[in-house]
C-alpha positions as CSV (number, residue, x, y, z in Angstrom):
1,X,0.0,0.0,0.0
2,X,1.1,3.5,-0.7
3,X,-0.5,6.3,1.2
4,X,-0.1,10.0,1.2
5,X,-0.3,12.2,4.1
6,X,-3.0,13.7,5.8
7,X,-5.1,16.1,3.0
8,X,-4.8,19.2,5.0
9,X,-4.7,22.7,3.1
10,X,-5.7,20.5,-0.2
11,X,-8.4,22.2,-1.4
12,X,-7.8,21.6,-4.8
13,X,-8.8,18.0,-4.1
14,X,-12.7,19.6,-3.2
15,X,-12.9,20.5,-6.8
16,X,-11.8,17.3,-7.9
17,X,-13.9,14.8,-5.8
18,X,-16.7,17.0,-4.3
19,X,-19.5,15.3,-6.8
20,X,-18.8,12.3,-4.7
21,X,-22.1,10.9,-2.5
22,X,-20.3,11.2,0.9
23,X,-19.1,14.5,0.1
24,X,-22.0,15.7,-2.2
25,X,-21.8,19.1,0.5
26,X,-21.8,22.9,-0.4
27,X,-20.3,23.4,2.9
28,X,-16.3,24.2,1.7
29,X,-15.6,23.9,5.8
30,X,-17.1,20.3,6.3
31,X,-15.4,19.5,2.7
32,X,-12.0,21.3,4.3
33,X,-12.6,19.3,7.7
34,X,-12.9,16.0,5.8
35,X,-9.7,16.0,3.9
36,X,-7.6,17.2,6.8
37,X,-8.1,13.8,8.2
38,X,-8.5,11.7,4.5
39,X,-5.5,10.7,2.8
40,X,-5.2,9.0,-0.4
41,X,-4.4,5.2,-0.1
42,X,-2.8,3.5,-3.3
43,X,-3.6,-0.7,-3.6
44,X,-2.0,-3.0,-5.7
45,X,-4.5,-5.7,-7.0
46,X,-4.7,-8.6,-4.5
47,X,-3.4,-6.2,-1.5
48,X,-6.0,-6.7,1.6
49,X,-7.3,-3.0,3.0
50,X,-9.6,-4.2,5.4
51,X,-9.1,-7.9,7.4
52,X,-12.2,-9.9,8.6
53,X,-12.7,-9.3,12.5
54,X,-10.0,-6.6,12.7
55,X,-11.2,-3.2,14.0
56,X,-10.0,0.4,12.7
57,X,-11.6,3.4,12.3
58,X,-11.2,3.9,8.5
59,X,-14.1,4.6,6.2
60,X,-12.8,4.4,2.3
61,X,-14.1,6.1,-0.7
62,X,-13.3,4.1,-3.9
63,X,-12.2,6.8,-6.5
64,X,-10.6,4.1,-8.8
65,X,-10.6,0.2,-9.4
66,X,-12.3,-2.6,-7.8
67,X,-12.6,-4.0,-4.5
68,X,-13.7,-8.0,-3.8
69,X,-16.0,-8.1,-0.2
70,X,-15.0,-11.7,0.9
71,X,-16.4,-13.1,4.1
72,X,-14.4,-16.2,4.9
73,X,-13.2,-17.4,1.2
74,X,-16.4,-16.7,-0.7
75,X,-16.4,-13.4,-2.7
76,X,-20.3,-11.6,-1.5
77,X,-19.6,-8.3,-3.8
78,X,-17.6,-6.6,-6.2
79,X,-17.3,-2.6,-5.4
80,X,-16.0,-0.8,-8.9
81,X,-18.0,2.5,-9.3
82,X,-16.1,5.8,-8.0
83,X,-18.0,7.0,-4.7
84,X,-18.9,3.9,-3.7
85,X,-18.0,3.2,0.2
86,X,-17.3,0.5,2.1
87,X,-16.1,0.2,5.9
88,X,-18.7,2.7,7.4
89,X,-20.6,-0.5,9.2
90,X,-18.1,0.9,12.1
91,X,-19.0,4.2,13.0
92,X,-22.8,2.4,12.8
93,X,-21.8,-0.1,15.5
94,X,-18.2,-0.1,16.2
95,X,-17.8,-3.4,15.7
96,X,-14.8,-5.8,14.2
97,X,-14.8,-5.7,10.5
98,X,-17.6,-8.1,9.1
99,X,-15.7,-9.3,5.8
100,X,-12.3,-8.9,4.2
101,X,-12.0,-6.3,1.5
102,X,-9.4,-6.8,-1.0
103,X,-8.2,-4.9,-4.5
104,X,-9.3,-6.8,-7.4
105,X,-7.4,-4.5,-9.5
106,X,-5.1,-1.7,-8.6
107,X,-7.0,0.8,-6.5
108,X,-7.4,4.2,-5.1
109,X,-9.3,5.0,-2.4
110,X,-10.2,8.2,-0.1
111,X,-9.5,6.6,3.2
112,X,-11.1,8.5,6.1
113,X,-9.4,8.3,9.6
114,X,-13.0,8.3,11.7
115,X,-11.5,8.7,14.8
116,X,-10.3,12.5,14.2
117,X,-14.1,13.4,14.8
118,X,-13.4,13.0,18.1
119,X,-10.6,16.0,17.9
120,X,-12.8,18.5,16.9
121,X,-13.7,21.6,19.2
122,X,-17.0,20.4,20.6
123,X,-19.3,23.3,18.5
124,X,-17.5,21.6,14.9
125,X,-17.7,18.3,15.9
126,X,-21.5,18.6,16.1
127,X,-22.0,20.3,13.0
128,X,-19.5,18.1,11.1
129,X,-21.1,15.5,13.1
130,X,-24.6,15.8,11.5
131,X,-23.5,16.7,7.9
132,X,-20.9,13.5,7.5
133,X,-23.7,11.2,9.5
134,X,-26.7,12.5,6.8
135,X,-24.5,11.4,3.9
136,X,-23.4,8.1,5.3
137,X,-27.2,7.6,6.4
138,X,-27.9,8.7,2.4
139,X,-25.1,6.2,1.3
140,X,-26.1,3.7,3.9
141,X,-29.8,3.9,2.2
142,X,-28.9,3.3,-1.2
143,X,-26.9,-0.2,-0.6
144,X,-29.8,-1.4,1.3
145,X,-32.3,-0.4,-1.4
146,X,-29.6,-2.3,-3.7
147,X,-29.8,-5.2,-1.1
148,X,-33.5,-5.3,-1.1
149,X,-33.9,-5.5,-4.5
150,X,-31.1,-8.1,-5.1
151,X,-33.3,-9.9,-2.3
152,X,-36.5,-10.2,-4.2
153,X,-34.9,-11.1,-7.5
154,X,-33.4,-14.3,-5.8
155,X,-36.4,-14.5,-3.6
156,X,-38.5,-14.7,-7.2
157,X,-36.1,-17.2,-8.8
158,X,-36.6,-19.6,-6.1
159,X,-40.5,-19.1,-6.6
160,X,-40.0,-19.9,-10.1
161,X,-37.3,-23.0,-9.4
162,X,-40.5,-24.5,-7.2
């Protein structure tokens, strides 16, 4: 893995990856706040980024490439559109990490170091709080809708296999 520093003072990156669903925000500060504790993560294809019943605090942003989510050796989703997320089950519950995620192909990602919330002056915290919290719940929504349909596909083909 390659990684870069923190994204501090890197607002060019706003311009760059702002159309992106978890940081779809007109608010430059919350976009500012974000980066300053992102930093750009560099996979080569077959390299692990999250491990099965480890625990971190990163939340990744897939701006290039495509991830495989394995939970124990069988492959449950491919991840390969730019914004897509994966690793935000832990601010949710704090729990280990449900299922390994591994590049399929050489990746970059937006990794996002969850626990510098936490270092914020109490009055940003909240309001970075509730921004960053409304687009994971927006991203969060979408992959279950996703889920749901995938669910009554399958659940239809069995019907039909009666």
């Amino acid at each position: 893995m390659e990684e870069s520093p923190y994204l501090k003072n890197r607002e060019n990156l706003i311009e760059k990856y702002g159309y992106l669903p978890l940081l779809g925000c007109d608010d430059k500060h919350y976009l500012e706040t974000l980066l300053s504790f992102s930093k750009l993560q560099k996979y080569e294809a077959g390299e692990v980024i999250t491990q099965e019943g480890e625990y971190d605090n990163w939340v990744y942003i897939l701006l290039a490439g495509e991830v495989s989510v394995i939970k124990g050796d069988q492959e449950l989703a491919r991840i390969d559109a730019p914004g897509d997320t994966f690793g935000e089950q832990v601010l949710i519950d704090y729990r280990p990490r449900s299922a390994t995620v591994e590049a399929a192909t050489n990746v970059i990602c937006l990794a996002i170091d969850s626990s510098k919330i936490n270092q914020l002056k109490e009055e940003d915290r909240d309001k970075f709080s509730t921004v960053f919290f409304r687009l994971l719940a927006e991203t969060l929504s979408t992959k279950l809708r996703a889920v749901n349909q995938q669910l009554l596909s399958l659940q239809e083909e069995l019907e039909q296999r009666k």
